[in-house]
C-alpha positions in Angstrom: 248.6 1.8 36.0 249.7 0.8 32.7 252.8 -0.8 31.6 254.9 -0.9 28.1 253.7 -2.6 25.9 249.8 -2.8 27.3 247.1 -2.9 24.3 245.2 0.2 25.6 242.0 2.3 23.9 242.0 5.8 24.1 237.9 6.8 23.8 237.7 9.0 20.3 240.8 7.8 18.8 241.3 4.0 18.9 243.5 1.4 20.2 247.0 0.9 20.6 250.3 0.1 22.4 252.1 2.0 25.4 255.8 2.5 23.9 257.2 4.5 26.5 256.8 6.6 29.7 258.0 9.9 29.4 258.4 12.7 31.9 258.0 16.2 29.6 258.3 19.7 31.1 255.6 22.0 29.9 255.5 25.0 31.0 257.8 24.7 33.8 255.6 21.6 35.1 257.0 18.1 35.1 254.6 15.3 34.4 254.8 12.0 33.1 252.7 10.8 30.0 252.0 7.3 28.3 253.1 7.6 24.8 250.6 5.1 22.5 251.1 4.2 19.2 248.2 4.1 17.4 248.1 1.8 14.5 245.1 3.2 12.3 246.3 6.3 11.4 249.7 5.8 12.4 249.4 8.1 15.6 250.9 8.6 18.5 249.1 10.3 21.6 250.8 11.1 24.6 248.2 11.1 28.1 248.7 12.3 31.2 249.3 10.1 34.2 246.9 12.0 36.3 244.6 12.4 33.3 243.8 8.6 32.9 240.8 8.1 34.4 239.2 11.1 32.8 240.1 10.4 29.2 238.5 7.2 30.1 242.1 4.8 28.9 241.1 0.9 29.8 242.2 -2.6 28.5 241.6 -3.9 25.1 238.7 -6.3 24.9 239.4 -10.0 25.9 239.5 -12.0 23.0 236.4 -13.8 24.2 234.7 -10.5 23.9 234.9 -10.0 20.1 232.0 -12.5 19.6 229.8 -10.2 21.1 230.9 -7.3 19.0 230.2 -9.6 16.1 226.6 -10.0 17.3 226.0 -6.2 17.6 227.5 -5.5 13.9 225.5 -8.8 12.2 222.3 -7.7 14.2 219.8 -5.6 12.0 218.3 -3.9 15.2 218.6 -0.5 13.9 216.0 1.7 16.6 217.4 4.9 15.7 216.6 8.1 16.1 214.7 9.8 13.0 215.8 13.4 14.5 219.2 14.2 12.8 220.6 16.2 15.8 219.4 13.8 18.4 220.7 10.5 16.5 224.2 12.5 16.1 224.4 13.4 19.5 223.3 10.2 21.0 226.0 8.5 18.5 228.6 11.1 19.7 227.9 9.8 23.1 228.4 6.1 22.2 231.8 6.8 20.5 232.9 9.4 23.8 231.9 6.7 26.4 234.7 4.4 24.7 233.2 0.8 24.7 234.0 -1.1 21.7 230.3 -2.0 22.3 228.7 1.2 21.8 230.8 1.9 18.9 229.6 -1.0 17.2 226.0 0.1 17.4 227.2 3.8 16.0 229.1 1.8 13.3 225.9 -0.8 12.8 223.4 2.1 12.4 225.3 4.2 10.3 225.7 1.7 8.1 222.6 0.8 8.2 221.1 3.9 7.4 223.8 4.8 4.9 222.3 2.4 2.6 219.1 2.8 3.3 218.5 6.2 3.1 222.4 8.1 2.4 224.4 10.1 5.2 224.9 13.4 5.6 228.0 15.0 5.3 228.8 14.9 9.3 227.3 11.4 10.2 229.4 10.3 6.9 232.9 11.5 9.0 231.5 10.2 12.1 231.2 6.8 10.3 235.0 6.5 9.5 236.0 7.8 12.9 233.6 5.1 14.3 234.7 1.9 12.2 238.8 3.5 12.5 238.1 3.1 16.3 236.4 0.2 16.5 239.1 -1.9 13.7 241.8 -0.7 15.8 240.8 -2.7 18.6 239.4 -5.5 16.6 243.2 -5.3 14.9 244.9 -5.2 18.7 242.8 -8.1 20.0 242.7 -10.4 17.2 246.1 -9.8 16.1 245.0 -9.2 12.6 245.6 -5.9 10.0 243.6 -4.2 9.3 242.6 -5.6 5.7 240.9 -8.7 7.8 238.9 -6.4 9.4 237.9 -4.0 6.4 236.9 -7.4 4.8 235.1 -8.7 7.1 232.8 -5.5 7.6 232.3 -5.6 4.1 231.4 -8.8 4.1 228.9 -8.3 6.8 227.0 -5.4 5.4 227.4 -7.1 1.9 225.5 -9.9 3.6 222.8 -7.8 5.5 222.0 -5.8 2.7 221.5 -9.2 0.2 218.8 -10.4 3.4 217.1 -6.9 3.1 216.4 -7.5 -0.7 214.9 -11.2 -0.2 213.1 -9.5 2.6 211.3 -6.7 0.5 
């Protein structure tokens, strides 16, 4: 069980703070719901008690952790699939399963491949739901805004694609 003010992630939307515990009437049923703030997006999701362990809620990262996010963005392992459908699903998978890992593959190989070769329209919006996801935790763990992190990515792929060129 989670209290207020745990740094949560909620798979497919992103990380954020329990603000409350509310008990709402719907429908004649009385259940009681986490409300999370969300700070990308400035959202604020309200989950079941009794649905937690479906949606998949959990922990932020440790701070330890992030280092090994790091690797996975800064890595240029890119073994994706050349099948559109297949490489969206199997991304769609990684961002449902809601580890900050696998969303920093979907984010590294999107990339990747948007500047290599463009993105079509759907993996394009799958990108930004990706990296919103993934900085909101980066942002809840690292205590930083999320300029730091949009700088940082950019840095990063500013980097990777100057080591493709000298590579060539």
């Amino acid at each position: 069980m989670f209290n207020i003010g745990d740094k949560v992630v909620y798979p497919m939307h992103g990380a954020g703070v329990i603000e409350a515990i509310e008990e709402q009437e719907i429908l004649g049923d009385f259940k009681k719901y986490y409300v999370m703030k969300i700070p990308v997006g400035d959202m604020k999701v309200m989950i079941p008690l009794d649905n937690v362990q479906r949606v998949g809620l959990r922990d932020v990262i440790e701070k330890g952790s992030v280092t090994e996010v790091y690797q996975i963005l800064e890595s240029c392992d890119d073994a994706t699939n050349v099948n559109w459908n297949r490489r969206y699903r199997a991304n769609m998978d990684k961002i449902k399963s809601g580890s900050i890992y696998k969303v920093a593959e979907v984010v590294r190989s999107l990339l990747l491949r948007e500047k290599s070769k463009g993105l079509s329209t759907g993996e394009r919006r799958m990108l930004e739901s990706a990296k919103q996801i993934l900085m909101s935790e980066l942002m809840m763990v690292k205590g930083i805004d999320r300029n730091e992190v949009t700088d940082y990515l950019e840095k990063l792929f500013d980097h990777q694609n100057l080591y493709e060129a000298e590579t060539l």
